[in-house]
BABA-787828 format. One record per atom (N, C-alpha, C, CB): residue number from 1; x, y, z; atom name. Coordinates in Angstrom, 1 decimal, always signed. Glycine has a CB too. Layout:
+-----+--------+--------+--------+------+
!  nr !   east !  north !     up ! atom !
+-----+--------+--------+--------+------+
! NUM !      X !      Y !      Z !   CA !
...
+-----+--------+--------+--------+------+
REM end
This chain:
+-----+--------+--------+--------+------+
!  nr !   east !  north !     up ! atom !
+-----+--------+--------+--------+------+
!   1 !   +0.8 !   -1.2 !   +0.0 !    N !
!   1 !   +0.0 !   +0.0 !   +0.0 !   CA !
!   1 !   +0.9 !   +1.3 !   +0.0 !    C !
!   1 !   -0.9 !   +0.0 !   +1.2 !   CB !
!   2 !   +2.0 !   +1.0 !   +0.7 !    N !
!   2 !   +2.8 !   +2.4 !   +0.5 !   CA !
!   2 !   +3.4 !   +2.8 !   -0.4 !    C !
!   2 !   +3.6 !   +2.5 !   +1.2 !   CB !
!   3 !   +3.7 !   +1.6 !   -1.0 !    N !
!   3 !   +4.5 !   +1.5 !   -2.4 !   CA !
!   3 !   +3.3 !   +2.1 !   -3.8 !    C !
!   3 !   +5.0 !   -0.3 !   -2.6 !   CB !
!   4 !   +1.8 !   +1.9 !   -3.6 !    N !
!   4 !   +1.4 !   +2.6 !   -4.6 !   CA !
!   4 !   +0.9 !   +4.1 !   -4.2 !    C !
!   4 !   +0.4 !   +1.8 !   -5.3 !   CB !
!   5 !   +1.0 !   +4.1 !   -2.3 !    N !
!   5 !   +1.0 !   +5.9 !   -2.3 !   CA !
!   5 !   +2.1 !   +6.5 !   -2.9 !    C !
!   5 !   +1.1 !   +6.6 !   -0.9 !   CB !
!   6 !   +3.3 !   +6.2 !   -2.7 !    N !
!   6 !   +4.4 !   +6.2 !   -3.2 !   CA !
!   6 !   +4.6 !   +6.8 !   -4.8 !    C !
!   6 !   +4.8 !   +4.9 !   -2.9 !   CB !
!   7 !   +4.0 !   +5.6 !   -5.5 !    N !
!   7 !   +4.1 !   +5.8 !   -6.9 !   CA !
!   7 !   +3.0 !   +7.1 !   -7.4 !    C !
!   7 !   +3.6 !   +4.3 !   -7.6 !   CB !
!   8 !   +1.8 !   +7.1 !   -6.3 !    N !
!   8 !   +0.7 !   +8.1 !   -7.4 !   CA !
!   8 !   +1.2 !   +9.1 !   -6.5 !    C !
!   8 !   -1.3 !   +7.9 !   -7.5 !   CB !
!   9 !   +1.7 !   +9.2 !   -5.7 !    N !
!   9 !   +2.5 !  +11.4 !   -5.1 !   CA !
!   9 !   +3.7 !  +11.2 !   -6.3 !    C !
!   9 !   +3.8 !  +11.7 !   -2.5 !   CB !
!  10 !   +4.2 !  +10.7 !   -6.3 !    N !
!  10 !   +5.4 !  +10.6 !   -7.5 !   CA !
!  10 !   +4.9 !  +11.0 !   -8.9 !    C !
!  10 !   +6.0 !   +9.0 !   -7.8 !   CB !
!  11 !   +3.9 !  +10.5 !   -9.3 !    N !
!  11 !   +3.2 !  +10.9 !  -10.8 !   CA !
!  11 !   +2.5 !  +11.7 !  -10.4 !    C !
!  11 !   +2.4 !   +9.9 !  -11.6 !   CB !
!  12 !   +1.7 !  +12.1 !   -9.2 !    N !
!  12 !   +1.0 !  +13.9 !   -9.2 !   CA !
!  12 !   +2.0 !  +14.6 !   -9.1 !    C !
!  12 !   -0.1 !  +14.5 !   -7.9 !   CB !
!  13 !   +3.6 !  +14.8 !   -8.5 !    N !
!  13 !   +3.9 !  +15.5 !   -8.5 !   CA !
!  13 !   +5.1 !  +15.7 !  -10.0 !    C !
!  13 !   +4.0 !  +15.4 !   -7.4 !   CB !
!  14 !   +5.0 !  +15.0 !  -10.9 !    N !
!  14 !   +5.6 !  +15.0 !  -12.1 !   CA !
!  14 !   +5.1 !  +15.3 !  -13.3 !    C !
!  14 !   +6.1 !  +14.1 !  -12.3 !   CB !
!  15 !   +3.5 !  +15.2 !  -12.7 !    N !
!  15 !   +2.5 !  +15.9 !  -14.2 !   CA !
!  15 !   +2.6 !  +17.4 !  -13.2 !    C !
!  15 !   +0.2 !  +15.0 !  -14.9 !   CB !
!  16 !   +2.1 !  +18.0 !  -12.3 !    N !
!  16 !   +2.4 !  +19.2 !  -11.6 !   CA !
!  16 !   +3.8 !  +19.9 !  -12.1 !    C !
!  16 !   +2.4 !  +18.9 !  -10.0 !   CB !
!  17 !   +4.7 !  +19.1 !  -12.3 !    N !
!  17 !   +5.9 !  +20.1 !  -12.8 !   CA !
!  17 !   +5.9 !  +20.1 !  -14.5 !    C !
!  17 !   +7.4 !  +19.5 !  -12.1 !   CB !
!  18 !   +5.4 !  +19.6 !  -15.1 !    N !
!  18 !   +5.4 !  +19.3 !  -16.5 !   CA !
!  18 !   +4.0 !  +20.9 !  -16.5 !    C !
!  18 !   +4.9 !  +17.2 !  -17.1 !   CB !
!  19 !   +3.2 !  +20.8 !  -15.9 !    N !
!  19 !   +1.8 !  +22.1 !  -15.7 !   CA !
!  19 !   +2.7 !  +23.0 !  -15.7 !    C !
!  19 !   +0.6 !  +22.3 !  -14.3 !   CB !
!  20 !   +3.4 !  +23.7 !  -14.4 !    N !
!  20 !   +4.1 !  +24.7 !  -14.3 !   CA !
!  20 !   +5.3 !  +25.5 !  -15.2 !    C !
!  20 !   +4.5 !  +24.5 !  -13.3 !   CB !
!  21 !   +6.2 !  +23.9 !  -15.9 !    N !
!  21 !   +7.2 !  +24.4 !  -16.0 !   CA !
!  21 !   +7.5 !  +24.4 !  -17.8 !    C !
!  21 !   +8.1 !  +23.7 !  -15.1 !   CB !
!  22 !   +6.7 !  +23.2 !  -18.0 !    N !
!  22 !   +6.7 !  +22.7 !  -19.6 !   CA !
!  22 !   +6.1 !  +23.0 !  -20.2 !    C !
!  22 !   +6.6 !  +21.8 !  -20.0 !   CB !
!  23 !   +5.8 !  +22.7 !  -21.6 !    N !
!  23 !   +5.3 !  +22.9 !  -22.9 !   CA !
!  23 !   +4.0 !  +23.1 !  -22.7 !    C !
!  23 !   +5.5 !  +21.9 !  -23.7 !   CB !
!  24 !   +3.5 !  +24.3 !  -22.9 !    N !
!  24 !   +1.5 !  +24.3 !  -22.9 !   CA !
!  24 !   +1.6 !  +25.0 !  -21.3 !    C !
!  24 !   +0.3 !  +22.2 !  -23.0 !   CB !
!  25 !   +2.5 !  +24.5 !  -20.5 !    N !
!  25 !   +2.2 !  +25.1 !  -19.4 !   CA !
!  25 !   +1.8 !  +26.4 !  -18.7 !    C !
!  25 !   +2.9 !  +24.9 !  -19.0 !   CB !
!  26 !   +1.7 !  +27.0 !  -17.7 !    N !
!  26 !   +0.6 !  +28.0 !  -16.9 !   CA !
!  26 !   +1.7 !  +29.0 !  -17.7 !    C !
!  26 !   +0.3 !  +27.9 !  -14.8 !   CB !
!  27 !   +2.9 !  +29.0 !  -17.7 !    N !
!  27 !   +4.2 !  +30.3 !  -18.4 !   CA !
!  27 !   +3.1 !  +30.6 !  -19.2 !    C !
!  27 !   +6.0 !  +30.0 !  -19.4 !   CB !
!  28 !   +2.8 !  +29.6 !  -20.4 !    N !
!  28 !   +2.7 !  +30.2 !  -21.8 !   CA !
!  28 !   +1.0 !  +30.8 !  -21.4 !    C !
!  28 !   +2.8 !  +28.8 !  -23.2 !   CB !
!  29 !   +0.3 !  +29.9 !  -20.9 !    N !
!  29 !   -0.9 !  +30.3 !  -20.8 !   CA !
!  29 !   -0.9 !  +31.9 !  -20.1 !    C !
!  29 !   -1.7 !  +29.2 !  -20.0 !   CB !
!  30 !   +0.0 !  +32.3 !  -19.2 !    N !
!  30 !   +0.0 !  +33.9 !  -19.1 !   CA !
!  30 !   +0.4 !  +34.8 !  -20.1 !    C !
!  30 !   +0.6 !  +34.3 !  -18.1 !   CB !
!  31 !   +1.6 !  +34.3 !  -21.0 !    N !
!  31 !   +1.8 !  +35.2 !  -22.1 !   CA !
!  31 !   +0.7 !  +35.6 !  -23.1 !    C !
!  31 !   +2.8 !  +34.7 !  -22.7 !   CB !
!  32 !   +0.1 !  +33.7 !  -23.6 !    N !
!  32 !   -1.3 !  +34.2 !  -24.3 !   CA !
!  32 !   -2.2 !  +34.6 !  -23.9 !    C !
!  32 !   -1.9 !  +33.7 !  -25.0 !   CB !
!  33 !   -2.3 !  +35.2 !  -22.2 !    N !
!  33 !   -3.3 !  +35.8 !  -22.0 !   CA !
!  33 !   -3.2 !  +37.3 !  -22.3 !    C !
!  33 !   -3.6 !  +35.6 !  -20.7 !   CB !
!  34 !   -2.0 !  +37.7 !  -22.1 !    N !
!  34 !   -1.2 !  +39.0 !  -22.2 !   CA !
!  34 !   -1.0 !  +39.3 !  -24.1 !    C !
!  34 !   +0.5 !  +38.9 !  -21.2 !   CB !
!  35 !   -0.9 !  +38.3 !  -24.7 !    N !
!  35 !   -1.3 !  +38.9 !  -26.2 !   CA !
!  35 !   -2.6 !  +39.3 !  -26.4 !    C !
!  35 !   -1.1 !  +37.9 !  -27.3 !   CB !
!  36 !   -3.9 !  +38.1 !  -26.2 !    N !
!  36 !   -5.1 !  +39.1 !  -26.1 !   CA !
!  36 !   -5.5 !  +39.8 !  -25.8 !    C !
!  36 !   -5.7 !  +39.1 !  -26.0 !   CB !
!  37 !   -4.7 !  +40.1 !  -24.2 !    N !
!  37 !   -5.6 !  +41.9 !  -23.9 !   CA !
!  37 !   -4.9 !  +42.3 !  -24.7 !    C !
!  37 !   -5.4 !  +42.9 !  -22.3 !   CB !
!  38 !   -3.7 !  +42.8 !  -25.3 !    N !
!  38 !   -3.1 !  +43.5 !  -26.1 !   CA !
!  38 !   -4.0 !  +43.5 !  -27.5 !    C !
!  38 !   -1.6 !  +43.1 !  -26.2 !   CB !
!  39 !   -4.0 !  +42.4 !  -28.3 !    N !
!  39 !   -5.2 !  +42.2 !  -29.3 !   CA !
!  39 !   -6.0 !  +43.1 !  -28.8 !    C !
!  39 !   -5.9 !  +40.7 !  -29.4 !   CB !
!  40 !   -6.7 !  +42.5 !  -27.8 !    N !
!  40 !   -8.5 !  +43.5 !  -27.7 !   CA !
!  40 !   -8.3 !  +44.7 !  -28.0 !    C !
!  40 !   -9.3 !  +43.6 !  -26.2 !   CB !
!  41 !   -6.6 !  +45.7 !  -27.2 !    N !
!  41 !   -6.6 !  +47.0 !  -26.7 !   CA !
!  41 !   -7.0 !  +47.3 !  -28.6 !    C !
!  41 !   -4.7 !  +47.6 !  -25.7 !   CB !
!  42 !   -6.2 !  +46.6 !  -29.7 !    N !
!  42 !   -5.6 !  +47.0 !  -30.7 !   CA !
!  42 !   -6.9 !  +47.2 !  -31.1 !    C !
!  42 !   -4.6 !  +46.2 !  -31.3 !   CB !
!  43 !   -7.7 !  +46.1 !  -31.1 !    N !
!  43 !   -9.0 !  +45.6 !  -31.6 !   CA !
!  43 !  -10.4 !  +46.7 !  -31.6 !    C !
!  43 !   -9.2 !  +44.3 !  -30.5 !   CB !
!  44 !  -10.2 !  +47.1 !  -30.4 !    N !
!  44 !  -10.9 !  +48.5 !  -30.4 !   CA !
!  44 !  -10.5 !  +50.1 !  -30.6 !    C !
!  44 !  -11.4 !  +48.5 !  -29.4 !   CB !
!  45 !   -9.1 !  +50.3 !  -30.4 !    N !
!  45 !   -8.9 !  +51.2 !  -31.4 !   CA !
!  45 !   -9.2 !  +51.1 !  -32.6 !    C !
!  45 !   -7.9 !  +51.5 !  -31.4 !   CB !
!  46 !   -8.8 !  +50.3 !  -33.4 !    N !
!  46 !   -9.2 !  +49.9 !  -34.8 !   CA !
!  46 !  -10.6 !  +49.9 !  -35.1 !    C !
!  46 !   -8.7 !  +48.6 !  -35.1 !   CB !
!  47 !  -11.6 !  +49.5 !  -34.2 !    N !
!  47 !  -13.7 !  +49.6 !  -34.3 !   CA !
!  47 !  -13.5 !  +51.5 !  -33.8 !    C !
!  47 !  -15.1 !  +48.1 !  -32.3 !   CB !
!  48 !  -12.8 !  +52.2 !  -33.1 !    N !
!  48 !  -13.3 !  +53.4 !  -33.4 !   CA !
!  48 !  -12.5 !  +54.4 !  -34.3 !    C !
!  48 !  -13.6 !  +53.9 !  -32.3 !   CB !
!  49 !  -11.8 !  +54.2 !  -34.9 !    N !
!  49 !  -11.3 !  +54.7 !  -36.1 !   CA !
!  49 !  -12.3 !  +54.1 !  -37.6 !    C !
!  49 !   -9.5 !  +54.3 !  -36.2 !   CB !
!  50 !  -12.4 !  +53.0 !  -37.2 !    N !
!  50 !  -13.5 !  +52.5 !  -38.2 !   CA !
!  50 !  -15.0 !  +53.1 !  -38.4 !    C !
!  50 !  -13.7 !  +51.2 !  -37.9 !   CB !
!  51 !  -15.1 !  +53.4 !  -37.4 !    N !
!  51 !  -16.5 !  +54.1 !  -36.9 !   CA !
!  51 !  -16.4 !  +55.4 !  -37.4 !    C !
!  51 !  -16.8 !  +54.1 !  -35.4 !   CB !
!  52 !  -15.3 !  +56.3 !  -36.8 !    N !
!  52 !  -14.9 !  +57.3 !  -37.6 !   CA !
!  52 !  -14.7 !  +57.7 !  -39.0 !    C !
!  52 !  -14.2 !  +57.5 !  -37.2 !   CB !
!  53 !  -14.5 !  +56.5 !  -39.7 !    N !
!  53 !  -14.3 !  +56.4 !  -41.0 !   CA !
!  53 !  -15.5 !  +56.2 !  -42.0 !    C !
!  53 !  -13.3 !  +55.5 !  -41.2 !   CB !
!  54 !  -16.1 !  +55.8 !  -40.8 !    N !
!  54 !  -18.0 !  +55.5 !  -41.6 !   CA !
!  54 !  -18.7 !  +56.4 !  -41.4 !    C !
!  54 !  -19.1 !  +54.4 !  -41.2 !   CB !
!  55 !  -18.5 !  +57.7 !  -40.7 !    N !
!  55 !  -19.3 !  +58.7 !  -40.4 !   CA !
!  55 !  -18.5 !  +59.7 !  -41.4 !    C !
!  55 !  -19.4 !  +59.0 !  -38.8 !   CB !
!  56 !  -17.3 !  +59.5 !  -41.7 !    N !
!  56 !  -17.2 !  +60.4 !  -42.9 !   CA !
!  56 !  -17.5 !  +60.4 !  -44.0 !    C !
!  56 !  -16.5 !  +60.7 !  -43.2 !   CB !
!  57 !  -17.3 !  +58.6 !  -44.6 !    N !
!  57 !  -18.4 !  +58.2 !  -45.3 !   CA !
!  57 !  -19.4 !  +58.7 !  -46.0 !    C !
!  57 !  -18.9 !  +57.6 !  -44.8 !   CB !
!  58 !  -20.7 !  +58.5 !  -44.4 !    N !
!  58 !  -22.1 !  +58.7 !  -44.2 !   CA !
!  58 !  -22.1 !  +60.5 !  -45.0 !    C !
!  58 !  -22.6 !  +58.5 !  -42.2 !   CB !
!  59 !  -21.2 !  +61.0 !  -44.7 !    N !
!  59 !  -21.3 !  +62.7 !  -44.8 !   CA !
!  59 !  -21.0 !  +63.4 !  -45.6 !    C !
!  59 !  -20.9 !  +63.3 !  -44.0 !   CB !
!  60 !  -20.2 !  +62.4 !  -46.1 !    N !
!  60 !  -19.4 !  +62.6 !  -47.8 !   CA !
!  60 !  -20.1 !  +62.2 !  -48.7 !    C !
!  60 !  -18.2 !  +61.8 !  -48.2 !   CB !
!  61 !  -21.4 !  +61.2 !  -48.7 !    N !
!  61 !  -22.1 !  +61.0 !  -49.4 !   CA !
!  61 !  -23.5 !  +61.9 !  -49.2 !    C !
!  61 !  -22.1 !  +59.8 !  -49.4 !   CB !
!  62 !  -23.8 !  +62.1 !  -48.2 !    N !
!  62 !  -24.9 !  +62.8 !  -48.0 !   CA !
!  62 !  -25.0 !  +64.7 !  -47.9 !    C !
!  62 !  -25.3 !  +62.2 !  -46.8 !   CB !
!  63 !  -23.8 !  +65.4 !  -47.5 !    N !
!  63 !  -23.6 !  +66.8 !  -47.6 !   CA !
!  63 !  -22.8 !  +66.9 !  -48.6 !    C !
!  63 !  -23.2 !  +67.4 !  -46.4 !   CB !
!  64 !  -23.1 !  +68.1 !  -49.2 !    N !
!  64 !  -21.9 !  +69.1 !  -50.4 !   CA !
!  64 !  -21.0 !  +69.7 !  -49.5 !    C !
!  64 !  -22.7 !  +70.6 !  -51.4 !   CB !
!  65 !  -21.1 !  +70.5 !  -48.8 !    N !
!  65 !  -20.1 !  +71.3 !  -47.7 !   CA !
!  65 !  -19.0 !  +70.2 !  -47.5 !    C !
!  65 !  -21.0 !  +71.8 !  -45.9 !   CB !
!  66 !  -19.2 !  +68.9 !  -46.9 !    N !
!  66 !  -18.3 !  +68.2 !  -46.5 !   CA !
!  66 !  -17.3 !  +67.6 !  -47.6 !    C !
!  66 !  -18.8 !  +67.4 !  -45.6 !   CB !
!  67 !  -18.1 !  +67.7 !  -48.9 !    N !
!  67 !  -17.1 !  +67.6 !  -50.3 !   CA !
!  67 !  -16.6 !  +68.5 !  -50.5 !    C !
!  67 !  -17.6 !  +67.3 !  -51.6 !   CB !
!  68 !  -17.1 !  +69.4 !  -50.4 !    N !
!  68 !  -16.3 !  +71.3 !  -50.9 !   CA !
!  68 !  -14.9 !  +71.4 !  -49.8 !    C !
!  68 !  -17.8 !  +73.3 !  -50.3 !   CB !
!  69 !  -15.1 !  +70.6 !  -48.8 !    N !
!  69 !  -14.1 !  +71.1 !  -47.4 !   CA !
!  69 !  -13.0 !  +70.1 !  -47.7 !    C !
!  69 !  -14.8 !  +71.0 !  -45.5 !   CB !
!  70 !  -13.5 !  +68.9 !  -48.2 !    N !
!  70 !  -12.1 !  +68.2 !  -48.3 !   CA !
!  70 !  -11.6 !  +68.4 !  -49.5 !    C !
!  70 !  -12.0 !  +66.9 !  -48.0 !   CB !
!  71 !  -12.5 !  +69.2 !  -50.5 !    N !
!  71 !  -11.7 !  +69.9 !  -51.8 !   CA !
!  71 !  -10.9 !  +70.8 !  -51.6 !    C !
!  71 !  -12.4 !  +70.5 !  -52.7 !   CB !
!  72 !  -11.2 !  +71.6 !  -50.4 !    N !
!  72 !  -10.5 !  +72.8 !  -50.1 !   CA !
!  72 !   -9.2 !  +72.5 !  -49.3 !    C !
!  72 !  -11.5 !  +73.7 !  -49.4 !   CB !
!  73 !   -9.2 !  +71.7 !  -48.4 !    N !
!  73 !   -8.1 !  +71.2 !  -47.5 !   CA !
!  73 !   -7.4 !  +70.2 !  -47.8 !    C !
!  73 !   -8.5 !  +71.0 !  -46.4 !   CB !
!  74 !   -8.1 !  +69.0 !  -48.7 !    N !
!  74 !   -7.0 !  +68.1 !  -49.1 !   CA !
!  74 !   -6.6 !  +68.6 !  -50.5 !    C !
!  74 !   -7.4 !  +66.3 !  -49.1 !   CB !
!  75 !   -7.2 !  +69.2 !  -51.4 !    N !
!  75 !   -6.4 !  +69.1 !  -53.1 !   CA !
!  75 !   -6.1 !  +70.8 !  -53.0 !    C !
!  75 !   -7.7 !  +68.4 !  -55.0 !   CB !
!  76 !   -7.0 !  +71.7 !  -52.4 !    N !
!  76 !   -6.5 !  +72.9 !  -52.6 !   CA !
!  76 !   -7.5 !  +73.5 !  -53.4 !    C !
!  76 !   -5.2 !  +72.9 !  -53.3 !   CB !
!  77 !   -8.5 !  +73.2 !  -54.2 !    N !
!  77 !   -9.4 !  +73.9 !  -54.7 !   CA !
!  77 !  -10.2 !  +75.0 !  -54.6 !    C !
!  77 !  -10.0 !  +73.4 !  -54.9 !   CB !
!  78 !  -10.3 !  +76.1 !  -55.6 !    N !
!  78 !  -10.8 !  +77.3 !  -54.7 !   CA !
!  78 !  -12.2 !  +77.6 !  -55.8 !    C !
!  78 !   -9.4 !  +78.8 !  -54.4 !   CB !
!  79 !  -13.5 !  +77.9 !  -55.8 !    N !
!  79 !  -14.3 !  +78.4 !  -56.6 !   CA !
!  79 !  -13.5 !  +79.3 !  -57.5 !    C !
!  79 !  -15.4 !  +79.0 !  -55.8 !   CB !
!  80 !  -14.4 !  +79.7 !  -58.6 !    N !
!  80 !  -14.2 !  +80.9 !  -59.7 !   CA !
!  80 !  -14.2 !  +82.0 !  -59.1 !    C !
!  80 !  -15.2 !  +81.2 !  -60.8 !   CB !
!  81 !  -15.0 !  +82.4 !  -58.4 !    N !
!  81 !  -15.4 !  +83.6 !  -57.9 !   CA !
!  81 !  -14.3 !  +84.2 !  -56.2 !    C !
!  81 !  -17.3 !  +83.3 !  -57.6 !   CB !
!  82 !  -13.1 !  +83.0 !  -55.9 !    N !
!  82 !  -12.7 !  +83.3 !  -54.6 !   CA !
!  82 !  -11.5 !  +83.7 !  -55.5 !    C !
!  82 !  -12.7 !  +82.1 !  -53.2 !   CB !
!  83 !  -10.8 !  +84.3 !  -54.3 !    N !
!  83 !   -9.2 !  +84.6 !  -54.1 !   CA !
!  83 !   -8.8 !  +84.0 !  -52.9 !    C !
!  83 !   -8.9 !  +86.1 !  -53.9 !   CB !
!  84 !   -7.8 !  +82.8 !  -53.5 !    N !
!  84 !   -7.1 !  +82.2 !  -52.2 !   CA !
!  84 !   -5.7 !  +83.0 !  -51.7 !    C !
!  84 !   -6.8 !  +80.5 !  -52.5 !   CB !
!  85 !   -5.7 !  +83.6 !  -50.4 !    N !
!  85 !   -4.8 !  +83.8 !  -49.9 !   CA !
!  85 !   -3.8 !  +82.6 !  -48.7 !    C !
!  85 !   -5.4 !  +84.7 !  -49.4 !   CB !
!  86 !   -2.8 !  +82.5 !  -49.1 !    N !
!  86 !   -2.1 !  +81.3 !  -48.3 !   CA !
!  86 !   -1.0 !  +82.1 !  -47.4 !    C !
!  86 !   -1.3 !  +80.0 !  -49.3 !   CB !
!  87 !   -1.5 !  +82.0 !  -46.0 !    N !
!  87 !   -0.2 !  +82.4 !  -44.8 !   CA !
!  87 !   +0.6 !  +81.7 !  -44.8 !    C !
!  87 !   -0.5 !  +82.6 !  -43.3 !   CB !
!  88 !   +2.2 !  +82.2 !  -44.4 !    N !
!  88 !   +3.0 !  +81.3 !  -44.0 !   CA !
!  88 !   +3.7 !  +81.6 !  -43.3 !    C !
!  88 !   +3.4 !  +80.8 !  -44.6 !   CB !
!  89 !   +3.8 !  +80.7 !  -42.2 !    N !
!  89 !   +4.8 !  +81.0 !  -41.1 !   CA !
!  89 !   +6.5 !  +81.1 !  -41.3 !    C !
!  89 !   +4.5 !  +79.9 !  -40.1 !   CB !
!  90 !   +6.7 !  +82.7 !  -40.8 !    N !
!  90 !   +8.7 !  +82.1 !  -41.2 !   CA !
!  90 !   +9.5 !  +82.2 !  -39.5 !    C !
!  90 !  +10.0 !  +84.0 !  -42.8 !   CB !
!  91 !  +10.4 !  +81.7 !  -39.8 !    N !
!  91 !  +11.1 !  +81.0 !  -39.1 !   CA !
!  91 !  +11.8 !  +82.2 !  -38.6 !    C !
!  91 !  +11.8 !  +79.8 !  -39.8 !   CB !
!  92 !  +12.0 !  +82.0 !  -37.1 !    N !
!  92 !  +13.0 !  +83.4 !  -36.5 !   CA !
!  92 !  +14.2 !  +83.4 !  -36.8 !    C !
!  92 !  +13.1 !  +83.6 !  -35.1 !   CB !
!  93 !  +14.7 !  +83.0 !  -37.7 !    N !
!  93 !  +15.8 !  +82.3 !  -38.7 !   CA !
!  93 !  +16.2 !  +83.1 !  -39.9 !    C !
!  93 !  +15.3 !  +81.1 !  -39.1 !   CB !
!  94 !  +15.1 !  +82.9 !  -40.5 !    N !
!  94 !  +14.9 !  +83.5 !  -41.8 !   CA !
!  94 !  +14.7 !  +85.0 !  -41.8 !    C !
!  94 !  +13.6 !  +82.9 !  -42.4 !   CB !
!  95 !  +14.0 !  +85.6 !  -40.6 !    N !
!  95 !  +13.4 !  +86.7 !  -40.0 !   CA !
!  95 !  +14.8 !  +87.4 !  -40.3 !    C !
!  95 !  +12.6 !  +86.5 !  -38.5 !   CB !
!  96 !  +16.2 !  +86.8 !  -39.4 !    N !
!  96 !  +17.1 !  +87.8 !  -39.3 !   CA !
!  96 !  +18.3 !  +88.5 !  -40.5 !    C !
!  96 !  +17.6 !  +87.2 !  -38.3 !   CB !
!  97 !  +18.4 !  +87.5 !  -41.6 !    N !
!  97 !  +19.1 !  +87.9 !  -42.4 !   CA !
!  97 !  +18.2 !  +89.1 !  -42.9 !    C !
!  97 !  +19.5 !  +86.9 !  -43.4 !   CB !
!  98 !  +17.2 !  +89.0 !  -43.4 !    N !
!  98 !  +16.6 !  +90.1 !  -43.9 !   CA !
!  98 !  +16.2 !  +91.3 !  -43.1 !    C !
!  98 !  +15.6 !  +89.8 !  -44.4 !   CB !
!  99 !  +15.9 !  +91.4 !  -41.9 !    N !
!  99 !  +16.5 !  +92.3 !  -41.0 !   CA !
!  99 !  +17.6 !  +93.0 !  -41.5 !    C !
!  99 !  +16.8 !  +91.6 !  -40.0 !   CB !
! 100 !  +18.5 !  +92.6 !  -41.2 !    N !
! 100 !  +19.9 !  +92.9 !  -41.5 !   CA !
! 100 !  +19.9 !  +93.6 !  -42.9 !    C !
! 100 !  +20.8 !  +91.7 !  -41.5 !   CB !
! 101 !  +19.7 !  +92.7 !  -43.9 !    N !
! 101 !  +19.8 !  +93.4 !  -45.0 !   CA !
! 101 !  +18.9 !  +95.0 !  -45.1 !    C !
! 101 !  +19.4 !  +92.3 !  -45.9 !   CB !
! 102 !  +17.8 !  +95.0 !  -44.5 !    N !
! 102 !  +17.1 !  +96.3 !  -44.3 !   CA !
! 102 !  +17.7 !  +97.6 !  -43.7 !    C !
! 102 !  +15.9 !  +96.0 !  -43.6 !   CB !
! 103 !  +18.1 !  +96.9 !  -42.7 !    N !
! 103 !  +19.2 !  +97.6 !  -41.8 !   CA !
! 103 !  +20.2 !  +98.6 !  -42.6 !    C !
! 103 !  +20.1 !  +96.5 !  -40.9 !   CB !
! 104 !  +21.0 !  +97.8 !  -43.4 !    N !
! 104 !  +22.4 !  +97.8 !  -44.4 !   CA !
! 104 !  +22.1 !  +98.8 !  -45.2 !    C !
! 104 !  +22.7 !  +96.4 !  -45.4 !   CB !
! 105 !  +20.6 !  +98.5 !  -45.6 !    N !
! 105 !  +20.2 !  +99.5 !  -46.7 !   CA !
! 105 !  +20.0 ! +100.7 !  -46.3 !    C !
! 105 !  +19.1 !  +99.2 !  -47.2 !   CB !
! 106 !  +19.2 ! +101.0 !  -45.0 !    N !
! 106 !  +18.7 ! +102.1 !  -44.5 !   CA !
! 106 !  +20.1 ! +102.7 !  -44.3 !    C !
! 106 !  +17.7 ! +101.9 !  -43.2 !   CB !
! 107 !  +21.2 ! +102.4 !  -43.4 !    N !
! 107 !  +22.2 ! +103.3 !  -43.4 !   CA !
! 107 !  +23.2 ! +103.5 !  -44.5 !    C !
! 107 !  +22.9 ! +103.0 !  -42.4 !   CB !
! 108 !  +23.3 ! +102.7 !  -45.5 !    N !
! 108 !  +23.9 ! +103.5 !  -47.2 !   CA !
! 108 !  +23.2 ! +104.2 !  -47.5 !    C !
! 108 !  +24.0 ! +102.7 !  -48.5 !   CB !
! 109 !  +21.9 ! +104.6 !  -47.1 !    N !
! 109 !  +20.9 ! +105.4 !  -48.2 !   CA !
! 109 !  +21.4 ! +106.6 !  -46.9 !    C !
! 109 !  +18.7 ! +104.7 !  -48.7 !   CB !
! 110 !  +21.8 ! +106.5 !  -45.8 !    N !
! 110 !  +22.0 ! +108.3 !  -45.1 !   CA !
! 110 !  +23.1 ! +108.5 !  -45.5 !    C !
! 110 !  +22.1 ! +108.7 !  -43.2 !   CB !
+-----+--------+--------+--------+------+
REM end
């Protein structure tokens, strides 16, 4: 009798270390738990950019304004009847040579 308590603690405790330590074991089962939350995180950023992308859709087919605005801001298109003015930002960089050169000028011309 002792000899087969013996044998079955011996084999529970050698499939118990094959669970913890080996192949399929509890390791891996926490890593692929930790890919799917990651999946899911991905999973639903991706359903609300998608969502977002069907409401522009929806609005691009159904309003003019929202065709005229991405004519205007993605290709640049302007009606017959407008004047497009384009600002541009310069660089405090750029700012100073010409400075200077104004400067140069103003005191040759006294």
């Amino acid at each position: 009798m002792r000899l087969l308590t013996l044998c079955v603690l011996s084999l529970l405790l050698a499939l118990q270390y094959r669970l913890w330590t080996g192949d399929n074991g509890m390791s891996e089962l926490r890593s692929l738990q930790q890919d799917i939350e990651r999946q899911e995180q991905t999973n639903q950023q991706l359903a609300q950019r998608n969502q977002l992308l069907q409401a522009d859709i929806v609005d691009l087919r159904n309003a003019q304004e929202a065709v005229e605005e991405r004519a205007r801001n993605e290709l640049g298109l302007v009606k017959a009847d407008e004047t497009f003015f384009r600002l541009v930002r310069i660089d405090a960089e750029a700012v100073e040579p010409i400075q200077t050169q104004v400067d140069y000028q103003r005191s040759s011309a006294n």
